[in-house]
Each structure stands twice: as structure tokens, then as C-alpha cells.
DRENPAVO-403353 format. One record per residue (C-alpha): z, x, y. Coordinates in Angstrom, 3 decimals, always signed. Each point is the difference from the previous one (the first is absolute). Layout:
residues N
<atom zz="Z" xx="X" yy="Y"/>
...
***
This chain:
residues 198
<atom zz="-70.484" xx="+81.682" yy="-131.803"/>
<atom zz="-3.583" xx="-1.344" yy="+0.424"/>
<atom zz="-0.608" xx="+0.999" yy="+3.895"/>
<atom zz="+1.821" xx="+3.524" yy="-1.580"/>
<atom zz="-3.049" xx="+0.506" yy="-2.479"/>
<atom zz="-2.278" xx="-0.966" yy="+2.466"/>
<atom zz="+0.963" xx="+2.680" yy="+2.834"/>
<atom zz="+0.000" xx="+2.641" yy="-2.907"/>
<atom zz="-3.413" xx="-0.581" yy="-0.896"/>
<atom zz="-1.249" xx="-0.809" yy="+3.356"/>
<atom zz="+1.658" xx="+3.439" yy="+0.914"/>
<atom zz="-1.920" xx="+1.386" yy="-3.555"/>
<atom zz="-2.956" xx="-0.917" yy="+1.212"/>
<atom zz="+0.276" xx="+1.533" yy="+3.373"/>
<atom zz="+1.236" xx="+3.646" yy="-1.647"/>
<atom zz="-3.194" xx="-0.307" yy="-2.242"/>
<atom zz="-1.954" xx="-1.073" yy="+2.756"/>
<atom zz="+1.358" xx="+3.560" yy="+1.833"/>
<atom zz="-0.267" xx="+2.123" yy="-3.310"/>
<atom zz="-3.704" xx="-1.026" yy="-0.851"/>
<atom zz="-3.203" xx="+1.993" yy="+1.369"/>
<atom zz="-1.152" xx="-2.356" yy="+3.158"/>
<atom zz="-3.617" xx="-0.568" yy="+0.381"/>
<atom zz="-2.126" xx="+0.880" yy="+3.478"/>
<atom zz="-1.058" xx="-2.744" yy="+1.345"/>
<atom zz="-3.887" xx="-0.388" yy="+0.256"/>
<atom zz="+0.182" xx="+0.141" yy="+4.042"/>
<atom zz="+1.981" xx="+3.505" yy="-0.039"/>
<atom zz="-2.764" xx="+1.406" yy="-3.029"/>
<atom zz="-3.179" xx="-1.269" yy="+2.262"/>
<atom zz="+2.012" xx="+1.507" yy="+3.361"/>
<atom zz="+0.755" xx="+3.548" yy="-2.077"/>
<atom zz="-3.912" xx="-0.224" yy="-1.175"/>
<atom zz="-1.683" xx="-0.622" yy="+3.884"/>
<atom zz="+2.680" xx="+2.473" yy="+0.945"/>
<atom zz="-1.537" xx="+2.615" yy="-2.796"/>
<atom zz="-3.366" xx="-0.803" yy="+0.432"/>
<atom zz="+0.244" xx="+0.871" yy="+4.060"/>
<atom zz="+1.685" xx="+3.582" yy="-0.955"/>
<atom zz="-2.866" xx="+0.453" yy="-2.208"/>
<atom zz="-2.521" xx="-0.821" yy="+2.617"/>
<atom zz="+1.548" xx="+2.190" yy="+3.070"/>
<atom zz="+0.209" xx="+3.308" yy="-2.635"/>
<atom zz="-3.690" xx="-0.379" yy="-1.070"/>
<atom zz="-1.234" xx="-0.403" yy="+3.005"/>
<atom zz="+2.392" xx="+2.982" yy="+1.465"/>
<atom zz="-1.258" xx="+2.021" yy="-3.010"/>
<atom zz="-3.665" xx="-0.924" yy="+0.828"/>
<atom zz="+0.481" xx="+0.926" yy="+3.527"/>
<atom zz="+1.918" xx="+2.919" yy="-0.738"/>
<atom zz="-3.152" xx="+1.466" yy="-2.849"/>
<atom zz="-2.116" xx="-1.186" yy="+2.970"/>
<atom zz="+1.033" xx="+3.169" yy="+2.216"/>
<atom zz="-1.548" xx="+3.103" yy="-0.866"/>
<atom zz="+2.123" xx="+2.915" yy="-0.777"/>
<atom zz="+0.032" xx="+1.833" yy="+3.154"/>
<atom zz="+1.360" xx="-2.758" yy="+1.772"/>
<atom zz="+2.990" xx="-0.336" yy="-2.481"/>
<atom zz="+0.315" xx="+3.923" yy="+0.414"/>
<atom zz="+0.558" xx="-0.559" yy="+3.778"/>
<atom zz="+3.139" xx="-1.846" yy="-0.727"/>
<atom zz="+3.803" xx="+0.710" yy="-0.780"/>
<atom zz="+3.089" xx="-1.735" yy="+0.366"/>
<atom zz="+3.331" xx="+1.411" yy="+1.096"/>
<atom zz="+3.814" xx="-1.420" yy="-0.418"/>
<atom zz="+3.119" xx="+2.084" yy="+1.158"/>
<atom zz="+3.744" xx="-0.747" yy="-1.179"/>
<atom zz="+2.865" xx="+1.238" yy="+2.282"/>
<atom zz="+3.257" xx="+0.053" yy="+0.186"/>
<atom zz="+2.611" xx="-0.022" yy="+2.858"/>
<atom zz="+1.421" xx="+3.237" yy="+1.140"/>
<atom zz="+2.688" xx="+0.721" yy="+2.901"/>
<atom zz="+3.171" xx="-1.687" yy="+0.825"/>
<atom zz="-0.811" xx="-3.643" yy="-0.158"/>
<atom zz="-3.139" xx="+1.043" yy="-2.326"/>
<atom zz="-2.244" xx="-2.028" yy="+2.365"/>
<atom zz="-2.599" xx="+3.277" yy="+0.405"/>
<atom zz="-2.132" xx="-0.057" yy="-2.904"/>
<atom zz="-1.091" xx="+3.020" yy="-1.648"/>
<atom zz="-2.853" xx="+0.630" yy="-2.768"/>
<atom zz="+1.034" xx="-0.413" yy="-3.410"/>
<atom zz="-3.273" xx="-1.298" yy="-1.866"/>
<atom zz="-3.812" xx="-0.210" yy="+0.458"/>
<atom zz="-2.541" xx="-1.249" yy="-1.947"/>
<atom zz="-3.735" xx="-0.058" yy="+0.238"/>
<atom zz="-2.984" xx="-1.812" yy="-2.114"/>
<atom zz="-3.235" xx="-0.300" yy="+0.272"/>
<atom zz="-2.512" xx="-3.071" yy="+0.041"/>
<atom zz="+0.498" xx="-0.592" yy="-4.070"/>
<atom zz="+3.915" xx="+0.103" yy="+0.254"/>
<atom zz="+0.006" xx="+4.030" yy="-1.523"/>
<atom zz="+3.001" xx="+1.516" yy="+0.726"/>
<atom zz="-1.089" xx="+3.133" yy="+2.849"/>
<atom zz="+3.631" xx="+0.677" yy="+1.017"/>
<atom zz="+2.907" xx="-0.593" yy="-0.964"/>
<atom zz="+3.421" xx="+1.613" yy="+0.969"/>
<atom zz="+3.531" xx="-0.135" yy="+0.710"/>
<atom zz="+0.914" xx="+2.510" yy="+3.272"/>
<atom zz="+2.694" xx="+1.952" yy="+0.565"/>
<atom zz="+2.066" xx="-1.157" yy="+3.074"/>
<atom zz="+2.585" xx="+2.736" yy="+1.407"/>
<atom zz="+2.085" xx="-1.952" yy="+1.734"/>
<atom zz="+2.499" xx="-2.228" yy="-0.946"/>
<atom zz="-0.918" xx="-3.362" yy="-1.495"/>
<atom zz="+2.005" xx="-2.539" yy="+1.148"/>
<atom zz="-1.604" xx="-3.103" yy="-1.551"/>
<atom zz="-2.290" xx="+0.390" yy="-2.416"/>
<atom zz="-1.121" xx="-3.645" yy="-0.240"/>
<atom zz="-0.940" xx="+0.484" yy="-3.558"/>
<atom zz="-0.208" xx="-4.406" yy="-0.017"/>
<atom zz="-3.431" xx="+0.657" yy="+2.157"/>
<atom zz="-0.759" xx="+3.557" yy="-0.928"/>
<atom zz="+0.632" xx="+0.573" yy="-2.899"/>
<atom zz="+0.990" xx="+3.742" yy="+1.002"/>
<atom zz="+3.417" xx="+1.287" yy="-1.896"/>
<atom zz="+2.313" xx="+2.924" yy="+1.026"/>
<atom zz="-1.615" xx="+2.030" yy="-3.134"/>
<atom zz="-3.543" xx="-0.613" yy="+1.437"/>
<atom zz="+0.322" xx="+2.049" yy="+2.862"/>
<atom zz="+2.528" xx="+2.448" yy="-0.335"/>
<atom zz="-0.756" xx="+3.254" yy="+1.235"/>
<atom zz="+0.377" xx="+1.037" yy="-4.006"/>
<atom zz="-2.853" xx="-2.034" yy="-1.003"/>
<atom zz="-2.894" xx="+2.337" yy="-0.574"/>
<atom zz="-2.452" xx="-3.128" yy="-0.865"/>
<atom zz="+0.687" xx="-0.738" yy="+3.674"/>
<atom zz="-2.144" xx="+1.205" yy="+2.640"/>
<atom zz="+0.826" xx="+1.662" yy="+3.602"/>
<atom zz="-0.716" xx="-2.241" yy="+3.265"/>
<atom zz="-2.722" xx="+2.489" yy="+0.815"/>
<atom zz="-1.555" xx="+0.039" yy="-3.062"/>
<atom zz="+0.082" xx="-3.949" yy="-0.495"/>
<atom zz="-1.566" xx="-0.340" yy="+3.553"/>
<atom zz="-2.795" xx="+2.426" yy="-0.608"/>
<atom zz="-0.695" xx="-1.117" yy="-3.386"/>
<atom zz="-0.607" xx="-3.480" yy="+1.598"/>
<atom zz="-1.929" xx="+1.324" yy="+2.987"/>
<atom zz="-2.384" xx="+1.678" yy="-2.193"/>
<atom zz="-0.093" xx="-3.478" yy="-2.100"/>
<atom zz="-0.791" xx="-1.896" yy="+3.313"/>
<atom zz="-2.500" xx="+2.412" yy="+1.381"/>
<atom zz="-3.616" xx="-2.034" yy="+1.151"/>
<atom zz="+1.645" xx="-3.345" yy="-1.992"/>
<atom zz="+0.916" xx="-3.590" yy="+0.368"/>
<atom zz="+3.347" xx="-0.452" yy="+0.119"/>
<atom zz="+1.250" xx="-2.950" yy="-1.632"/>
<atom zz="+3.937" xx="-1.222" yy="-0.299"/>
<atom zz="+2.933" xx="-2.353" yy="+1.830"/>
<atom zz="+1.434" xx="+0.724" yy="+3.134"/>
<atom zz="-1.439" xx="+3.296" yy="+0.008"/>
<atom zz="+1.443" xx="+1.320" yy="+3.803"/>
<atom zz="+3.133" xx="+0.486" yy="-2.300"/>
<atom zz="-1.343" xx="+1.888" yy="-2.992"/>
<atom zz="-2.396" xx="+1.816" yy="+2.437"/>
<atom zz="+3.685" xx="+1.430" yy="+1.959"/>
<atom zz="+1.713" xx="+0.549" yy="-2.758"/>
<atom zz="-2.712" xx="+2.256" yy="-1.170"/>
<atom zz="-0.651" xx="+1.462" yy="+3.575"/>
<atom zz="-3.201" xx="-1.045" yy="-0.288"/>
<atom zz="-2.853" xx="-1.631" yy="+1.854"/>
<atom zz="-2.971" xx="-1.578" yy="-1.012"/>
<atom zz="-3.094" xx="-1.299" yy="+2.442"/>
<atom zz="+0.359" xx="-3.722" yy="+0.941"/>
<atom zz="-3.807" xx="-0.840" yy="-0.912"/>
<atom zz="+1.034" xx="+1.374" yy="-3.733"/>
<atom zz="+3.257" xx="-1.689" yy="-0.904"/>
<atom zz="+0.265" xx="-3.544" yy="-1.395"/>
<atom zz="+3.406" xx="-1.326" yy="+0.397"/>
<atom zz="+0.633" xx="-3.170" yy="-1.910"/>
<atom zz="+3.217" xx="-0.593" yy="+2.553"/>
<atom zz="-2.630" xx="-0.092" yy="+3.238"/>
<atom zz="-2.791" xx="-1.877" yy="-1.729"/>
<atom zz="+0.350" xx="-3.504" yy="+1.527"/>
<atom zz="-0.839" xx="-2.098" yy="-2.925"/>
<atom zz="+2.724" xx="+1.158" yy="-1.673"/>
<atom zz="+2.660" xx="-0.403" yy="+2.839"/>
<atom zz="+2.116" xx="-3.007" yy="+0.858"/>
<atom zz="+0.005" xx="-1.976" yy="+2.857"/>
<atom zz="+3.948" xx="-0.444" yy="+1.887"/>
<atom zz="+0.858" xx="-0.784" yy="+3.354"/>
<atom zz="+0.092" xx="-3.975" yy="+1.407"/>
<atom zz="-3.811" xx="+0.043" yy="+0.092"/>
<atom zz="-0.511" xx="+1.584" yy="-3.435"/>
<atom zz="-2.132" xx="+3.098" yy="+2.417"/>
<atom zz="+2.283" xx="+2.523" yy="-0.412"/>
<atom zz="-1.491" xx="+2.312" yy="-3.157"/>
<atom zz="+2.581" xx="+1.643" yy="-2.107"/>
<atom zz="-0.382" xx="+2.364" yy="-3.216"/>
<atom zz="+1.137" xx="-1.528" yy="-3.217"/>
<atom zz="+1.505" xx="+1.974" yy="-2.980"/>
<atom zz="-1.807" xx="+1.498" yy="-2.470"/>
<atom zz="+2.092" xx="-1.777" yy="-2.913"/>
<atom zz="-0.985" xx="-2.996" yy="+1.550"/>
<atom zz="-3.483" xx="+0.581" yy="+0.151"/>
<atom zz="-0.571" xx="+1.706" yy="-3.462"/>
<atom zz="+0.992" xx="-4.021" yy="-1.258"/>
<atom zz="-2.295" xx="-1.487" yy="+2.183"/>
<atom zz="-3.097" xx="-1.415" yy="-1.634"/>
***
């Protein structure tokens, strides 16, 4: 009966111990406080760089991103569904949903984010091909294009854009990852993987 009482309190104590508010330790706070302090270091100077430019310089600038979806039998052709542009401040320049005549196939909304009611050929919000592509043309005309992997929103589009004016975050080296049995090989890494990157 004793050794009874003592597993039901011992097993008390453990459901309290569960049930009450746990305390950080003093290593995790100090960790979570460097960790803050570093963030708020990288976005002032960012911010201090980024006031540093003068305004023409920021004008010069806009950034691109293209969603498609797959269209034909095994929808591996991708057509236009989406395209997006901002300037050097993040303001919204473009941003619309495109018809696509053919038949979707795969919309990949799980990347995309592109549903069968965006695009239909009902969807007045929506805009033409044509119209999308010249829209953006005029957009890019005499600027710096910025984006990810841009060869593919550049097709989609049926665009081009001079080499000595494009800055594509999937090229630039520092950015890439190193593969092959001598780490030389240079390959592009995702852009979810390098929006978490410090």
C-alpha cells in the first residue's frame, strides 16, 4: 500500500511537472538575444545602404517572378499563368493572372498558387498573353532586371532582356552550391532555400 502511494504521487508530480508553464533556460534566452541582436544589425545596415543610393539608381531597378502551370498531355510544357513585377522599394508594378487557352493539365497550385478560376478564359481580371508580355516589356524597357532563374520567366513571357542588364540570383556564384566529388561543379539553389538563409 506504501510503494502504491508512492508511485501515485511520484506519477502526481510528473503530470504537474507536464501541466505547469516551463521556464527558458538562461543559455536558450542569451542564444535568442545574440540571434536578435545580429537581425537587427544586418537590417540597419541594409537600410543604411539601401537610403545610401540615390533615387535614380533605385528607379533603374525591377524585379520579375512568373507562375506557370503545365499544359499538354503529360502537362510537362509550361504555359503563363502569373507575373508579377516590383520595383526597388517592394511596390507592386504588375501584377496578374493570364489567360492560358489551352488545356491545363496540372496546375501545380502546391508551387503556384494558380487555380482553375484564375485563368479561365471567363475571368475578365485576367489578362491576354499579348497583353501580359507587352505590359512587361514596356516595364523592362532601359532597366535592371532583377529575379530567380530568370531564362524561365524571360520564355514564358517571350521575352528577352540584355545580359549586361539582368541580375539573376540563380547564376550569381555566391549564392550557388558546390556538388560534384571535388565540390567544383556550381549548381543553382532554390529560392525557398535562399530566402532562409542569413
Amino acid at each position: 500500500p506504501q510503494e502504491d502511494d508512492e508511485q501515485e504521487n511520484n506519477q502526481k508530480k510528473k503530470k504537474a511537472k507536464k501541466n505547469s508553464p516551463s521556464f527558458p533556460r538562461i543559455n536558450d534566452l542569451l542564444t535568442q538575444h545574440a540571434a536578435a541582436q545580429k537581425l537587427a544589425a544586418k537590417l540597419a545596415k541594409q537600410t543604411s545602404m539601401n537610403d545610401a543610393l540615390p533615387p535614380s539608381e533605385k528607379h533603374r531597378h525591377i524585379a520579375i517572378d512568373c507562375e506557370m502551370v503545365g499544359v499538354g498531355t503529360d502537362g510537362k510544357k509550361s504555359a503563363l499563368a502569373r507575373a508579377s513585377a516590383v520595383d526597388w522599394d517592394g511596390n507592386i508594378l504588375l501584377d496578374a493572372f493570364v489567360r492560358v487557352p489551352e488545356r491545363v493539365t496540372d496546375f501545380r497550385t502546391f508551387v503556384s498558387g494558380v487555380r482553375p478560376r484564375d485563368i479561365r478564359v471567363t475571368n475578365e481580371a485576367a489578362l491576354d498573353h499579348e497583353e501580359c508580355r507587352s505590359r512587361m516589356e514596356k516595364l523592362l524597357q532601359d532597366k535592371v532586371l532583377v529575379g530567380h532563374a530568370l531564362k524561365n520567366d524571360l520564355s514564358a513571357l517571350m521575352l528577352t532582356h540584355p545580359r549586361e542588364h539582368t541580375r539573376d540570383t540563380a547564376k550569381y556564384k555566391p549564392f550557388m552550391r558546390a556538388t560534384g566529388r571535388s565540390g567544383g561543379k556550381l549548381r543553382p539553389r532554390k529560392l525557398r532555400d535562399l530566402v532562409y538563409e542569413e
